[in-house]
C-alpha positions as CSV (number, residue, x, y, z in Angstrom):
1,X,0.0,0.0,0.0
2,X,0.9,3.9,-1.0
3,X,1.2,5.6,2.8
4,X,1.1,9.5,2.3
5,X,1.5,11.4,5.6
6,X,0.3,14.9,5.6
7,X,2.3,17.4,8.1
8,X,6.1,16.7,8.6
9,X,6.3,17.9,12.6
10,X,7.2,15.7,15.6
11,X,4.9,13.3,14.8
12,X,4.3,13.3,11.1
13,X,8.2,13.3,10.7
14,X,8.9,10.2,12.8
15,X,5.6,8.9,11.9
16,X,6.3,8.1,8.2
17,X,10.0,7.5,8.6
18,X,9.4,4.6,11.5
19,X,6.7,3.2,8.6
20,X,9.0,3.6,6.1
21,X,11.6,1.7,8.7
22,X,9.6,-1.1,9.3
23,X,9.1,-1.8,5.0
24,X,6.2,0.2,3.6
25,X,6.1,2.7,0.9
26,X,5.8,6.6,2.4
27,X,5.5,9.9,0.9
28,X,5.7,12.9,3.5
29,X,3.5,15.7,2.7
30,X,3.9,19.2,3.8
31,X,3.0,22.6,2.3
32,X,6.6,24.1,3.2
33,X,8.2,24.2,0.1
34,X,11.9,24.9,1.8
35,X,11.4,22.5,4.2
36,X,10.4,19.7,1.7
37,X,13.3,20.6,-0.1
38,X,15.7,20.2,3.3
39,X,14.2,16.7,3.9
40,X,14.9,15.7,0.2
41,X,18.3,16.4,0.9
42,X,17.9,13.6,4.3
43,X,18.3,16.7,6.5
44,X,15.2,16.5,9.4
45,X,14.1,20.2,10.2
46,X,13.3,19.1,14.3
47,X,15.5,17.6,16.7
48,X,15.2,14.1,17.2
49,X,18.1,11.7,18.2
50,X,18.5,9.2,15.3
51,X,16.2,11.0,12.7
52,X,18.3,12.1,10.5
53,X,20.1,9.0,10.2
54,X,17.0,6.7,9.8
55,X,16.0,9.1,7.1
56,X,18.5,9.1,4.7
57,X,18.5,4.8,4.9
58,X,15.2,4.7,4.2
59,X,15.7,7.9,1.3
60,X,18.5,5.6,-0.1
61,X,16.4,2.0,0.1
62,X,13.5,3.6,-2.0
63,X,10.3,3.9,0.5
64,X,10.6,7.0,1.7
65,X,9.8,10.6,-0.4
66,X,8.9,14.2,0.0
67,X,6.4,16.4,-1.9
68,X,4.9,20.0,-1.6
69,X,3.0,19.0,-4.5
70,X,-0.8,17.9,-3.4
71,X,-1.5,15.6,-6.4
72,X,1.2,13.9,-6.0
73,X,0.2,13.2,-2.4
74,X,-2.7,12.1,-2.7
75,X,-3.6,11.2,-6.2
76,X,-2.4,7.8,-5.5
77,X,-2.4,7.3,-1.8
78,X,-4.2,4.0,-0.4
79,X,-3.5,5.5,3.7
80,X,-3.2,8.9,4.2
81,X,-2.4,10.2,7.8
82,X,-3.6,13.6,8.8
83,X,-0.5,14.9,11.3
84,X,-0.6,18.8,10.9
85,X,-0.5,20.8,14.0
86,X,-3.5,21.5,16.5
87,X,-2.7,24.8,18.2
88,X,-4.1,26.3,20.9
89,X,-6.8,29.4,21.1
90,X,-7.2,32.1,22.7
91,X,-10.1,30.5,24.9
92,X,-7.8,27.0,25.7
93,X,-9.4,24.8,22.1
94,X,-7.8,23.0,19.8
95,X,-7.8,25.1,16.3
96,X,-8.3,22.6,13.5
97,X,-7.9,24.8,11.0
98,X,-5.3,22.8,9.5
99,X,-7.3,19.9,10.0
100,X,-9.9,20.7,8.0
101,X,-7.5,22.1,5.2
102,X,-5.9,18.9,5.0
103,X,-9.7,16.9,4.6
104,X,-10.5,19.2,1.9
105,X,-7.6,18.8,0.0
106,X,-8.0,14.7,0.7
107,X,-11.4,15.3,-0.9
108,X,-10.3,17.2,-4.2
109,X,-8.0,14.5,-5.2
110,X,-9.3,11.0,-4.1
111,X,-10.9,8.8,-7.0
112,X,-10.9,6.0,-5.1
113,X,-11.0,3.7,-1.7
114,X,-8.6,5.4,1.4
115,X,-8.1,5.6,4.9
116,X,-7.7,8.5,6.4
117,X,-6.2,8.4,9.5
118,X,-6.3,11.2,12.3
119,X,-2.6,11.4,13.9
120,X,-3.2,14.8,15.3
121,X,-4.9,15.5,18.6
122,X,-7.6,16.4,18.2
123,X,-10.9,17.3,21.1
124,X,-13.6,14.2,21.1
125,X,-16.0,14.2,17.7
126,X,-13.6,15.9,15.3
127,X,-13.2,12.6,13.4
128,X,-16.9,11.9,13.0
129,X,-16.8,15.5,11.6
130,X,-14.0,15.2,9.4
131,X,-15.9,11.9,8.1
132,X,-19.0,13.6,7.3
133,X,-16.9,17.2,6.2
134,X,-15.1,14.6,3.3
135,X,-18.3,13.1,2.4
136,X,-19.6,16.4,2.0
137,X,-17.0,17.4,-0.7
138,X,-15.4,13.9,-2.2
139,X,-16.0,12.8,-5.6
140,X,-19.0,10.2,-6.4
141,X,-16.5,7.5,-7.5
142,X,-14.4,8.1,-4.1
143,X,-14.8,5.8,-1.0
144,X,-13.4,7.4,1.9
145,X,-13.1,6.6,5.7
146,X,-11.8,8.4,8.8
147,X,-9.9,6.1,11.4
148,X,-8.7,7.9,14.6
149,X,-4.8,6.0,15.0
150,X,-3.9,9.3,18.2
151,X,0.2,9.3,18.9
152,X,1.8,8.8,22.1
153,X,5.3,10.0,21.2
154,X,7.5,11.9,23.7
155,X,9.5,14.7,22.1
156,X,13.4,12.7,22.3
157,X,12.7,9.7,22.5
158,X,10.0,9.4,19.5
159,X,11.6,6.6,17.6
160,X,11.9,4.7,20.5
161,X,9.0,5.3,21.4
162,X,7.4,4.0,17.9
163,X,9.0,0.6,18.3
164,X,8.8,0.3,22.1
165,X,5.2,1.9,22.8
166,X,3.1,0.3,25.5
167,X,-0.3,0.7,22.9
168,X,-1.4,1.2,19.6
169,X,-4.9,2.6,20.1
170,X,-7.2,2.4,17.1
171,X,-10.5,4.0,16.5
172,X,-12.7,3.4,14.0
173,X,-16.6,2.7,12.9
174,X,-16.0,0.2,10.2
175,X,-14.1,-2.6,11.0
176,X,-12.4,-3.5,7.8
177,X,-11.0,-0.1,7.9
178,X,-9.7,-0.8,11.6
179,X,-8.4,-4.2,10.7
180,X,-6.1,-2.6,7.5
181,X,-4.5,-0.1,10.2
182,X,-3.6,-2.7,12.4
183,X,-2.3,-4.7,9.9
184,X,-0.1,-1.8,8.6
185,X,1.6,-1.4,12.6
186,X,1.8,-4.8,13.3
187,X,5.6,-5.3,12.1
188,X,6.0,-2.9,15.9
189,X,5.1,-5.5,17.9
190,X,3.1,-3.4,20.2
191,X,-0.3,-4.1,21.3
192,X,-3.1,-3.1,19.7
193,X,-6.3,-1.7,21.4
194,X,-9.4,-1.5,19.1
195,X,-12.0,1.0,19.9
196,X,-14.8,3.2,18.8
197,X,-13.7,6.4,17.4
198,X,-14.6,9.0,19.9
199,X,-13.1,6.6,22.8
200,X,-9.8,6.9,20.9
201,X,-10.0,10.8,20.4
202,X,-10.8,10.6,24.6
203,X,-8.1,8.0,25.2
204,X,-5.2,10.4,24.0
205,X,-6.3,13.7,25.9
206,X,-7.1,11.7,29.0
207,X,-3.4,9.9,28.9
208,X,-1.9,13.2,28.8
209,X,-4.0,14.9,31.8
210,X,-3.4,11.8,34.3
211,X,0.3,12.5,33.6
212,X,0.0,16.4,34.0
213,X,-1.6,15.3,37.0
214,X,0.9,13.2,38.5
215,X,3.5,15.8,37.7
216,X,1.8,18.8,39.4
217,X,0.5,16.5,42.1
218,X,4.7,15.8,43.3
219,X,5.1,18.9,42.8
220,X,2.9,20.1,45.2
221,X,4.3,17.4,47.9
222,X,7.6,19.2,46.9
223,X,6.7,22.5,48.2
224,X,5.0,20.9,51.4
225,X,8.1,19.0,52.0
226,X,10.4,22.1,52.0
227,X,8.1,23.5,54.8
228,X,8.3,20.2,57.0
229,X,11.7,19.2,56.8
230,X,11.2,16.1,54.4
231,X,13.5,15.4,51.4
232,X,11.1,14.8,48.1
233,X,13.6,12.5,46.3
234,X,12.8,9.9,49.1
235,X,9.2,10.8,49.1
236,X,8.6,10.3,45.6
237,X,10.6,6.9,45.4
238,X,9.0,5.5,48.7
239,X,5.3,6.4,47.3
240,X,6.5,4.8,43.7
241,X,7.6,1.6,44.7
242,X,3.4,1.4,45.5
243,X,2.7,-0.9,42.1
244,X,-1.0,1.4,42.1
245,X,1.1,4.7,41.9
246,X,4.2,3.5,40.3
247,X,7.8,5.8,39.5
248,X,7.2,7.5,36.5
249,X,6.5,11.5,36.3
250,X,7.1,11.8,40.3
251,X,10.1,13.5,39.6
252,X,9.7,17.0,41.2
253,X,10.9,20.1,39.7
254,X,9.8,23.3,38.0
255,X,6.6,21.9,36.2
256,X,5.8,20.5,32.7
257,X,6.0,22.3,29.4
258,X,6.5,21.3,25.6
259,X,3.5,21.0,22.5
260,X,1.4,18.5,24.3
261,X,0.9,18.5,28.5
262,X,0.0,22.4,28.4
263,X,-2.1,22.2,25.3
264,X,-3.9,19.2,25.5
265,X,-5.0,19.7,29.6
266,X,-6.5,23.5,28.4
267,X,-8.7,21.6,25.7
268,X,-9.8,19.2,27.8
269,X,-10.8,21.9,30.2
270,X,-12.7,23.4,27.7
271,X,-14.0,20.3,26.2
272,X,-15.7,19.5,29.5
273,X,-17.2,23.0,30.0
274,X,-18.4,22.7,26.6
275,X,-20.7,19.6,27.9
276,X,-21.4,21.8,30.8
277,X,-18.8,19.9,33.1
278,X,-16.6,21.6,34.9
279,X,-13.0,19.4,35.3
280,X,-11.8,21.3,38.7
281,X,-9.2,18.8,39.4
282,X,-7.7,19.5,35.8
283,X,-7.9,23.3,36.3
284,X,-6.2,23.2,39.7
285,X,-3.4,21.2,38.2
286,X,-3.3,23.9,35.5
287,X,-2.4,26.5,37.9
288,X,0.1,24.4,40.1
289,X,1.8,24.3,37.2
290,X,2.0,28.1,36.2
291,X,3.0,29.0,39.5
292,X,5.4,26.0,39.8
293,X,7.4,27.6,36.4
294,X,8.1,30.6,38.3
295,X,8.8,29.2,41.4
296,X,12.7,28.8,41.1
297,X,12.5,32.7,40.4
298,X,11.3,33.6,43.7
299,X,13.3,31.2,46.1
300,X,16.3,33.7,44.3
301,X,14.5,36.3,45.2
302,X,13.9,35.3,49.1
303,X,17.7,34.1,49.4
304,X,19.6,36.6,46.8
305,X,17.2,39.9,47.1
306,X,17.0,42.0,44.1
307,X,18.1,40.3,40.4
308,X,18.1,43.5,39.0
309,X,22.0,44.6,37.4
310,X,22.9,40.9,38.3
311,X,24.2,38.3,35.9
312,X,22.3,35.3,35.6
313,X,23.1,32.1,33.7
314,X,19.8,30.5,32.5
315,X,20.7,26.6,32.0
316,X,18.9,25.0,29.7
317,X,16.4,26.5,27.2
318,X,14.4,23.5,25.9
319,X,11.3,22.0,27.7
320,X,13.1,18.9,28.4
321,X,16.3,17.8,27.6
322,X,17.1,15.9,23.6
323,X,14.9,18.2,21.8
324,X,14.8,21.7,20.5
325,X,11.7,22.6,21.4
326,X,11.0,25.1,23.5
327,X,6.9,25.9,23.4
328,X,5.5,26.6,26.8
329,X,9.4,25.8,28.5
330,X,9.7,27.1,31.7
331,X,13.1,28.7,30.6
332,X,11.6,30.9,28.1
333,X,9.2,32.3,30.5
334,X,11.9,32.8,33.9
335,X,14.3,34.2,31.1
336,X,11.6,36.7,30.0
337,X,11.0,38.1,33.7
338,X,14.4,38.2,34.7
339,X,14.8,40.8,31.9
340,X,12.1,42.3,33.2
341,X,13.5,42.7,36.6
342,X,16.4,44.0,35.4
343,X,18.8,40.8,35.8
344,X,21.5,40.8,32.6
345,X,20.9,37.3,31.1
346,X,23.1,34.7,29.8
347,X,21.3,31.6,28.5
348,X,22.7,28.0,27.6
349,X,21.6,25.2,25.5
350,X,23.5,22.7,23.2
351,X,20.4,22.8,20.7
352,X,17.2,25.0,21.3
353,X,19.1,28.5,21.2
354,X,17.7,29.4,17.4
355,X,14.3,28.6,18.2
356,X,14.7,30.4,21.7
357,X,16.1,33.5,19.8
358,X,12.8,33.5,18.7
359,X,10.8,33.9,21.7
360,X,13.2,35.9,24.1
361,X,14.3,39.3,24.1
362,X,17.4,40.6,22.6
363,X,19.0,41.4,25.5
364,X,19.4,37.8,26.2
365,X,22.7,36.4,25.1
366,X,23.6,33.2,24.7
367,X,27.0,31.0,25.9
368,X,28.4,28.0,23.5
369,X,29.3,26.1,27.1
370,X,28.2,25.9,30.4
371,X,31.4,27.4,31.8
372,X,30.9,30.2,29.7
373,X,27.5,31.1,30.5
374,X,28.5,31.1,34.7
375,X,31.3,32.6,34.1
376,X,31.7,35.9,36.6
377,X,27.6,35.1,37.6
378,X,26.1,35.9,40.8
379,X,23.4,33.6,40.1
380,X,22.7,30.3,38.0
381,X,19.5,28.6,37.2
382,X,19.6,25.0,36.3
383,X,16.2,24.3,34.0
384,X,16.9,22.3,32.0
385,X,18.7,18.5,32.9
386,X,20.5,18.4,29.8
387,X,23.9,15.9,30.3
388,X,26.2,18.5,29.7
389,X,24.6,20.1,33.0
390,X,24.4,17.3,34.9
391,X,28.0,16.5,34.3
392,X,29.5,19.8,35.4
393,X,30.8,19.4,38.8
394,X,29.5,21.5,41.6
395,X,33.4,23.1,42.1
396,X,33.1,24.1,39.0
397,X,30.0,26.4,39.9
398,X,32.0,27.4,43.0
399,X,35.4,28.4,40.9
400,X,33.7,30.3,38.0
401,X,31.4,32.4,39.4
402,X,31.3,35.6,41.5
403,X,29.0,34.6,43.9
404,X,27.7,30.8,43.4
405,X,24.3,31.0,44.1
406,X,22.6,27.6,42.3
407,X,18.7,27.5,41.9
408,X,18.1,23.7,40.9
409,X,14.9,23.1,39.4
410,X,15.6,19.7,38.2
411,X,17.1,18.6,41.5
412,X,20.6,17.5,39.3
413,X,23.1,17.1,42.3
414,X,22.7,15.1,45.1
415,X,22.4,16.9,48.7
416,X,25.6,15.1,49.7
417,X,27.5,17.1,47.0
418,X,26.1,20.0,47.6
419,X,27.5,20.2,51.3
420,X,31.1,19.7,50.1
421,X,30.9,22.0,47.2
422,X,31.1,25.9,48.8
423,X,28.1,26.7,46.9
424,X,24.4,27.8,47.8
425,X,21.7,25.1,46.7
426,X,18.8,25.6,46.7
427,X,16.7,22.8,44.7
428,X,12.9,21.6,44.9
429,X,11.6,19.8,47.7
430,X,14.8,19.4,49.6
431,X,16.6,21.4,52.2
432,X,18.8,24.0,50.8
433,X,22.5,23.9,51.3
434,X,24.1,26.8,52.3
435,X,27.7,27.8,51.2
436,X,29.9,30.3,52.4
437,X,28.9,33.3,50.2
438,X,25.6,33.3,51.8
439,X,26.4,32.7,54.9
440,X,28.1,36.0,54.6
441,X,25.7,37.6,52.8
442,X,23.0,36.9,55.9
């Protein structure tokens, strides 16, 4: 079969080339002309640990291509999947704008029997309205059906997470439809979970607000424990060796970011007060979060006083660490009030600094190392865990800058460290280690 896959981000991308990976034929669709062109040449325009390199094998072994050219991605497609972008607006909703566009172009060129299926997030009944949106505008002779196939990659660690996913979830009305699909990912391996359609679409957005949850839920314990004296690290494994709660996304720090968590738990918000439900547990995890981002900032406050002439080094600039991306990163927005309070701001990142540049003042400037960025500081912010971070000693910290103040909102460095080091460190959920500069300072 002829897979097209229309929208080349995070997911489109590693979508068709992990297809193309495990032996069907792909073309990648996007309406970026010098983007399609960048691709053709096996270059990936994201981030994404391995892309590139899976690319260009699978350019050179004949499955995969790139077109800007709609007949040609569609005229003879059997599967096409719909993986354009889903922003969020003004009022928390999914747009679907692109959505749509990429139905009604689906409908001006199919002659024949396809499967459309829905990558992109999308709020619960979009598909059903795609379905009837395409049936409104196809040709007689075409036969077209929607399939909702939503995408549980994390941003990093996508290509893994295509091979080593813990579901494929499948939604569909017609069952022959559903059965091709599954037959198209079974080389994976992963287990596949049929379903109706709108269960799908609800699957996907309630996935992603559990895990918000968790994440603002240790978060919360975090700041409790720094007001009782208990240390969140052995909190957060004591509560996870529970097999009901489990280990993953108790790892304190300065709250979640990226295209999905902050997205996708505002349109579910809004999808429930659309039914006339109000999801209270969802909003107040909402707003842990956006005061948790700017958290870090005023602990430097209480223990530093005024930013304002100071030089601050900004580790890390991405939401997480293997990946460019920096949408709703907590770096962008602590860099963006420090300038505002006056603090002269020197950022580091080994890969999200252009698409930062895009987003943060000009003030800003940006180091090619960590040394470089701490040099002469009075204060450093650790936001990102990136290994390059994690791997610079704590003496380090203590010999380059003017005053080592170290705000850890990833919790990098182990207490004991800290004690030994001569620095201040003040991390999340744990008691903060003083070092000799502030113990002269109070």
């Amino acid at each position: 079969m002829q897979i097209t896959i229309t929208g080349t981000g995070y997911v489109g991308l590693v979508t068709g080339v992990c297809l193309a990976e495990i032996g069907h034929n792909v073309i990648c669709y996007d309406i970026d002309e010098p983007k399609v062109q960048m691709m053709k040449q096996g270059i990936s325009p994201i981030y994404e640990p391995g892309l590139d390199e899976l690319m260009r094998k699978n350019m050179e072994q004949g499955r995969l291509f790139f077109t800007a050219d709609e007949q040609v991605a569609y005229g003879q497609a059997d599967i096409i999947y719909i993986a354009v972008g889903t922003p969020e607006k003004e009022d928390g909703s999914a747009d679907l704008t692109y959505v749509e566009e990429a139905a009604l172009a689906i409908s001006r060129y199919v002659r024949k029997r396809v499967i459309v299926v829905i990558k992109s997030t999308v709020p619960v009944g979009t598909n059903d309205r795609i379905q009837r949106m395409i049936h409104e505008h196809k040709a007689a002779e075409a036969d077209i059906t929607v399939v909702s196939n939503p995408e549980f990659l994390r941003e990093g660690s996508a290509i893994y997470d295509m091979f080593h996913g813990d579901r494929i979830v499948i939604g569909a009305n017609d069952p022959e439809a559903a059965t091709v699909i599954a037959d198209i990912n079974k080389p994976f391996g992963i287990p596949i979970i049929h379903t109706d359609i709108r269960s799908a679409e609800m699957i996907k957005y309630a996935a992603n607000a559990f895990l918000a949850t968790k994440i603002s839920f240790i978060n919360e314990i975090a700041n409790i424990c720094e007001k009782v004296g208990a240390n969140i690290d052995d909190v957060a494994y004591g509560i996870g060796q529970d097999h009901r709660i489990g280990p993953h996304f108790l790892k304190a720090g300065i709250g979640y970011g990226g295209s999905c968590f902050p997205k996708d738990t505002k349109a579910l918000v809004q999808l429930a007060g659309n039914v006339q439900h109000q999801f209270e547990l969802l909003e107040s995890v909402i707003r842990v979060n956006n005061r948790q981002q700017l958290g870090l900032l005023d602990k430097a406050k209480q223990y530093v006083g005024s930013l304002q002439g100071k030089k601050v080094a900004l580790l890390g600039l991405s939401f997480k660490p293997h990946t460019d991306d920096v949408r709703e990163s907590a770096a962008i927005i602590m860099a963006k009030k420090l300038v505002d309070e006056g603090a002269y701001v020197v950022a580091y990142d080994p890969v999200a600094v252009e698409n930062a540049k895009k987003q943060l003042p000009e003030s800003v400037q940006y180091a090619a190392t960590v040394v470089e960025a701490i040099d002469a500081a009075e204060v450093a912010f650790i936001v990102t865990e990136w290994e390059e971070i994690k791997q610079t000693p704590l003496y380090v910290f203590q010999e380059q800058m003017l005053t080592p103040f170290i705000f850890d909102g990833r919790n990098c460095y182990s207490l004991e460290n800290a004690r030994y080091s001569g620095v201040t460190y003040i991390s999340i959920g744990r008691a903060p280690i003083f070092g000799h500069v502030c113990q002269q300072t109070k």
